[in-house]
C-alpha positions as CSV (number, residue, x, y, z in Angstrom):
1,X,0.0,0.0,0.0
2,X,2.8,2.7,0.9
3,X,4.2,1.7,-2.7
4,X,1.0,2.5,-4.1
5,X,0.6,5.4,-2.4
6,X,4.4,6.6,-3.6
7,X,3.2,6.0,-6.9
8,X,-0.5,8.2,-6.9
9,X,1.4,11.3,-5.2
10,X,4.2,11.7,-7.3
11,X,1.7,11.0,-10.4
12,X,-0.6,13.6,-9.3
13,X,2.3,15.6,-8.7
14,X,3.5,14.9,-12.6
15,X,-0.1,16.3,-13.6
16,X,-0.1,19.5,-11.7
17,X,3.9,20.0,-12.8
18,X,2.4,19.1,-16.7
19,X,-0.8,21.8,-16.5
20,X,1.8,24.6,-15.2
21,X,4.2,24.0,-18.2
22,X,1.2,23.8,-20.6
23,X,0.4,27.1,-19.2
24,X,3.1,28.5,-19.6
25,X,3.5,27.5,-22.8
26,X,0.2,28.7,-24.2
27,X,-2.4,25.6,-24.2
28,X,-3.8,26.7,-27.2
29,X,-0.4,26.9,-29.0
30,X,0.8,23.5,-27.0
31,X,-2.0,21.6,-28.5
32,X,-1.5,23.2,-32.2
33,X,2.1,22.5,-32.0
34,X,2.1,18.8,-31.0
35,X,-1.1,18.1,-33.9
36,X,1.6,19.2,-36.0
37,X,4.3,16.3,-34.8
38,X,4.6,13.1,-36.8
39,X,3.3,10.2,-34.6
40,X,5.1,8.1,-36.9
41,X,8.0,8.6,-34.8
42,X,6.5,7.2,-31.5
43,X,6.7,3.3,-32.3
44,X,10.5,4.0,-32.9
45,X,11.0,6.4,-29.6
46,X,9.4,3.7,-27.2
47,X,11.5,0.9,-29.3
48,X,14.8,2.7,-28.3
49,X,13.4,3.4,-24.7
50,X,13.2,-0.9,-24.3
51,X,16.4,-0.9,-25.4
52,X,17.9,1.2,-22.4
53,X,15.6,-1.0,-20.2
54,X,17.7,-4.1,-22.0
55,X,20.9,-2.9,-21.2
56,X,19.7,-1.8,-17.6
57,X,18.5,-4.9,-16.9
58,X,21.7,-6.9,-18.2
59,X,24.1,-4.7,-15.7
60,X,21.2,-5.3,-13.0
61,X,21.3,-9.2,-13.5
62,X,25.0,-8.5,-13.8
63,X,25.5,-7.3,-10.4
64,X,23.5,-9.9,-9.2
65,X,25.9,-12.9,-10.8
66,X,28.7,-10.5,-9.2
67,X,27.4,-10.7,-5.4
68,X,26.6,-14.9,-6.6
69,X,22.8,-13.7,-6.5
70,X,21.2,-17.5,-8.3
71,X,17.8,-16.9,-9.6
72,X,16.1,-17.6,-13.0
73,X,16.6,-14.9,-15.7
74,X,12.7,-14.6,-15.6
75,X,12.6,-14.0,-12.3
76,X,15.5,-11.3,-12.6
77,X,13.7,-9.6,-15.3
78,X,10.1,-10.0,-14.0
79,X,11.9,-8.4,-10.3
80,X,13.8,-5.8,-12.8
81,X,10.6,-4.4,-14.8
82,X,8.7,-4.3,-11.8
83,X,11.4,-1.7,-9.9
84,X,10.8,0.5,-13.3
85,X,7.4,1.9,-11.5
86,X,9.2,3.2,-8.8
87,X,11.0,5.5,-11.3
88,X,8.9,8.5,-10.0
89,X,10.5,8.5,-6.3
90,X,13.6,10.7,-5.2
91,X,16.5,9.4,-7.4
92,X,14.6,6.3,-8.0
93,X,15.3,4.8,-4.4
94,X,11.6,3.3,-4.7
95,X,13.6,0.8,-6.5
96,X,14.8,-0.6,-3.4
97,X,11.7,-2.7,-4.3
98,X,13.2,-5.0,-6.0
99,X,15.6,-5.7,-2.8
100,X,12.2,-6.3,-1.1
101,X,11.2,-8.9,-3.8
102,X,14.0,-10.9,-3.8
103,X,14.0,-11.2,-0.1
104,X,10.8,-12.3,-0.5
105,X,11.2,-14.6,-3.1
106,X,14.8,-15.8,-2.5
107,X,15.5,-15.4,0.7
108,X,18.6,-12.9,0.1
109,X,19.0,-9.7,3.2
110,X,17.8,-6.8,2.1
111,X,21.5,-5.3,3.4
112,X,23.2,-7.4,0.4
113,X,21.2,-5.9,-2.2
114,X,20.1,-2.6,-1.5
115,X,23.7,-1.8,-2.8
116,X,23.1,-2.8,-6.4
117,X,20.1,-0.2,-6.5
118,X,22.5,2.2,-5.3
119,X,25.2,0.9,-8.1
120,X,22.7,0.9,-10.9
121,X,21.7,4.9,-10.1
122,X,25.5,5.6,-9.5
123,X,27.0,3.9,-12.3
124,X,23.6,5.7,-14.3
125,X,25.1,9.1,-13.2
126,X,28.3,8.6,-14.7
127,X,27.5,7.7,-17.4
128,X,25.4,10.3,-17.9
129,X,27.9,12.6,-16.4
130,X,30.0,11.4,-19.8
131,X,27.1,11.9,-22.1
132,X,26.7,15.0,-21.0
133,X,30.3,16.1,-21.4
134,X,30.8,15.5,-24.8
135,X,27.3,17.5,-25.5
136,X,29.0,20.2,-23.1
137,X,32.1,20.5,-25.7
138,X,29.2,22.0,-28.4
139,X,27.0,24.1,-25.9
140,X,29.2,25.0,-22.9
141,X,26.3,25.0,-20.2
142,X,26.1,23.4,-17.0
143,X,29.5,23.5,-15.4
144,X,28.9,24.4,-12.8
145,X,26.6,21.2,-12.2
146,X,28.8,18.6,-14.3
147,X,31.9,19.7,-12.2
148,X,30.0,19.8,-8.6
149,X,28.9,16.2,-9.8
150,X,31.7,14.8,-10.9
151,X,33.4,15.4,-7.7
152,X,31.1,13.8,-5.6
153,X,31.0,11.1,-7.9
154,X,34.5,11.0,-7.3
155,X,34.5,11.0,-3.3
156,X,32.0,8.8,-2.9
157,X,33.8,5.5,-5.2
158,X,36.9,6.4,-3.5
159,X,35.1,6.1,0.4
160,X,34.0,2.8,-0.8
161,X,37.2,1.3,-2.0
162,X,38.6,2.9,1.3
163,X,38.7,-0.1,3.9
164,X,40.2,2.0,6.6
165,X,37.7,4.6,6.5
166,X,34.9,2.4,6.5
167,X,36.2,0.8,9.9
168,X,36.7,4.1,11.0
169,X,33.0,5.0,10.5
170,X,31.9,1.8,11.7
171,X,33.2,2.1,14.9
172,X,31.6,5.2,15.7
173,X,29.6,5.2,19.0
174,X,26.3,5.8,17.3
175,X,27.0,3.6,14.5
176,X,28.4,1.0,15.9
177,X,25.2,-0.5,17.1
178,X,24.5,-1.4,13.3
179,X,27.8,-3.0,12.3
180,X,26.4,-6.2,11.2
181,X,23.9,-4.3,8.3
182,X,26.6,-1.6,7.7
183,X,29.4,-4.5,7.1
184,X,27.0,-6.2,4.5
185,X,26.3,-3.2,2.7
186,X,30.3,-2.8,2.3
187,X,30.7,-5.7,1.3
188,X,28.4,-5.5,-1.7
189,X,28.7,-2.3,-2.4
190,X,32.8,-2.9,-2.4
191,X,32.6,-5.9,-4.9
192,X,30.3,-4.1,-7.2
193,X,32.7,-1.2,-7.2
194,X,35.9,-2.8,-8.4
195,X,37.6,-1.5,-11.1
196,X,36.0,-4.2,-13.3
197,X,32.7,-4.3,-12.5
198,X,32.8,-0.7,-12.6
199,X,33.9,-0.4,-15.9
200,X,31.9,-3.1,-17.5
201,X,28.5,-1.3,-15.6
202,X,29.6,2.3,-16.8
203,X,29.9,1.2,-20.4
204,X,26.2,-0.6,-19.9
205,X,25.4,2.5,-18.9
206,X,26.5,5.1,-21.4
207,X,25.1,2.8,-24.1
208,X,21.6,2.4,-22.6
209,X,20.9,6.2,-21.7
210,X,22.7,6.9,-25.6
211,X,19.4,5.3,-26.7
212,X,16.9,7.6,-24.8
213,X,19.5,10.6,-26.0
214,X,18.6,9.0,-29.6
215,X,14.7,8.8,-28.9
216,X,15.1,13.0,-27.2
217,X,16.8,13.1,-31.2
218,X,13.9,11.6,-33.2
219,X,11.1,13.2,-31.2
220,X,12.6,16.7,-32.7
221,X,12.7,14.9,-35.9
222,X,9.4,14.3,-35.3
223,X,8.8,18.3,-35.7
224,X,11.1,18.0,-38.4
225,X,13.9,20.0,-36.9
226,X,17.0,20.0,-38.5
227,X,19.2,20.3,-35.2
228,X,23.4,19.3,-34.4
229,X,22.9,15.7,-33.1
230,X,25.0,17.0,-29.9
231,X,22.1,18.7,-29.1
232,X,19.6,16.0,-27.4
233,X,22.2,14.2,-26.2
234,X,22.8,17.0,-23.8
235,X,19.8,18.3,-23.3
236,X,18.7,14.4,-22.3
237,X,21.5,13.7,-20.1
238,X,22.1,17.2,-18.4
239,X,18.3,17.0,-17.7
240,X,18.6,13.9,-16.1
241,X,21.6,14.7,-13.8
242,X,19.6,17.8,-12.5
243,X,16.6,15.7,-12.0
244,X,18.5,13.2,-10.2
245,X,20.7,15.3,-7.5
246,X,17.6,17.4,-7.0
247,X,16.1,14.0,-5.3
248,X,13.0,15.3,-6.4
249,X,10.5,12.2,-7.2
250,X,11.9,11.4,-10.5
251,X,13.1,14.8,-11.0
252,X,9.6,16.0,-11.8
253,X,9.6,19.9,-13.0
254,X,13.5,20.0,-12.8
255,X,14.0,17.6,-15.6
256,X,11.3,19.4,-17.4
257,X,12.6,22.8,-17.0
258,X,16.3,22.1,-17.3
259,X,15.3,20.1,-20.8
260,X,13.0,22.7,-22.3
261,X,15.2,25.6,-21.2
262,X,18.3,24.2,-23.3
263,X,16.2,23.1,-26.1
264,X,15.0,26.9,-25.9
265,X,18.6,28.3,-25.2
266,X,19.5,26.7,-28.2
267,X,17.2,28.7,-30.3
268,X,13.8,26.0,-30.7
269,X,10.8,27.8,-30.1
270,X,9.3,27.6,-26.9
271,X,6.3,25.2,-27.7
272,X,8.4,23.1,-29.7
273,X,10.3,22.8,-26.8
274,X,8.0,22.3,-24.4
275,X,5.9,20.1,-26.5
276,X,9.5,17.7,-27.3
277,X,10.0,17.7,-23.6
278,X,6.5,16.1,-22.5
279,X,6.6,13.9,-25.5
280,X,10.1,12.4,-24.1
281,X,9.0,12.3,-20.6
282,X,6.2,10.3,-21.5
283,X,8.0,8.2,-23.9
284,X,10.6,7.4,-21.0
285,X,9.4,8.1,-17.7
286,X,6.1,7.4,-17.6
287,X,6.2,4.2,-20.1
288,X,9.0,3.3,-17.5
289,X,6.3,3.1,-15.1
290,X,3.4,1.6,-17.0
291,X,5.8,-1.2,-17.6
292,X,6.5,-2.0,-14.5
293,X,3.2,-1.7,-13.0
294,X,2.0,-4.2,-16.2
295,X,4.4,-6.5,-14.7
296,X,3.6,-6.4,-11.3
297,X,0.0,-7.1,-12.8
298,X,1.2,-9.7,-14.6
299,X,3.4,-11.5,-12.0
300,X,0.9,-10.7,-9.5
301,X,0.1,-14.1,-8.1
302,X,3.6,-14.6,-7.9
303,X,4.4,-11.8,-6.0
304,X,1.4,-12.3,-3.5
305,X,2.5,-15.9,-3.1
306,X,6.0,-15.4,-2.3
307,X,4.6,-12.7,0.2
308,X,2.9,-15.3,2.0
309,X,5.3,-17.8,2.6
């Protein structure tokens, strides 16, 4: 029920945010505008929007093989998709969902796989943080952000690798009381950011978001724009990264606003702009979500069975 809940707020909250940008942007001239975009594209958009869920899911069950996680590829996939509808909560930590399910299911501490939500949205941010650097070299916005990021991006795999100052921490009077949990969350979170592990998750990464960067690219196709091919891969990724360190439920209104303004900045027309940025949204976020509500539906016996044992 509190997922549920989660889920209705932040959607209600995605409607209001929607109806003040269409506002803004003139309803009148927001509904002329997007009669005048080719649907034709949309098959296409959500097609390359599955493929960053493929990729996701392959560094998801890839961590899981890496912390000797067994379960059946269904499984992994049906636990996978169902995470995607808590896309809509601060940085996406709703997906800690999918810890819950495979305790349920398997048996495995929440404390051992929390980490590999944390992993996925880290190793997300940097390669987004890379997407958005090479868009950065054409458009020279955002520094500020990019820099402030990459830096903490920075600290925080160096803490992990850091033995010593996790012990220190540990040891902590007030900590110290949860050793056992904190040690497990080292643990994985240490294996799952080697070098290796890293690397091969980051690439997954810049490949999968390239393909919503793509589908941002097509959707101003779509309003037969002839733009620098730089340009959505910025304004996608940069988006993104502002949505996600706001820890705003999926980066609701910041996204939006960060999207349309460089889409704007960069000389489209404001309800071209505005009308490519709801298109996207809903072409990613929110099908994000639709899918993994479907497959909660569709899994839902499942799911209520292994609640009850």
């Amino acid at each position: 029920m509190e997922f549920r809940n989660k889920i209705i707020i932040s959607a209600l909250a995605g409607i209001a945010i929607y109806v003040i940008i269409s506002i803004y942007a003139d309803i009148n001239k927001l509904f002329f505008t997007l009669s005048s975009f080719n649907w034709a594209y949309i098959p296409l958009i959500l097609l390359l929007t599955l493929f960053n869920y493929a990729l996701r899911f392959l560094k998801w069950d890839y961590y899981l093989r890496c912390l000797k996680i067994k379960i059946s590829r269904r499984d992994s996939a049906g636990i996978f998709l169902g995470g995607l509808s808590m896309s809509i909560t601060p940085v996406k930590l709703g997906e800690t969902f999918k810890s819950y399910l495979l305790k349920e299911f398997h048996g495995v501490e929440i404390s051992k796989t929390v980490p590999i939500v944390f992993a996925e949205r880290f190793t997300d941010l940097i390669g987004l943080i890379i997407l958005a650097s090479i868009g950065y070299s054409a458009f020279k916005y955002g520094r500020e952000v990019l820099l402030i990021t990459i830096f903490a991006v920075s600290i925080v795999i160096i803490v992990i690798q850091s033995e010593k100052m996790f012990e220190k921490l540990v040891n902590v009077p007030l900590i110290s009381r949860f050793a056992e949990t904190l040690r497990n969350l080292y643990l994985s979170a240490y294996t799952l950011f080697n070098i290796k592990n890293l690397m091969i998750a980051v690439a997954l990464s810049i490949f999968s978001w390239f393909f919503e960067c793509l589908a941002l690219f097509f959707v101003l196709k779509g309003f037969r724009l002839d733009i620098n091919f730089l340009l959505p891969i910025f304004a996608f990724s940069f988006s993104t990264i502002a949505g996600a360190v706001s820890m705003v439920p999926g980066g609701l209104g910041v996204a939006e606003s960060s999207m349309a303004g460089i889409l704007i900045f960069s000389g489209i027309t404001k309800t071209i702009a505005i009308a490519s940025t709801l298109i996207i949204r809903f072409c990613t976020l929110w099908f994000g979500v639709l899918v993994g509500l479907l497959t909660l539906s569709i899994y839902g016996f499942k799911f209520k069975k292994g609640m009850e044992c």
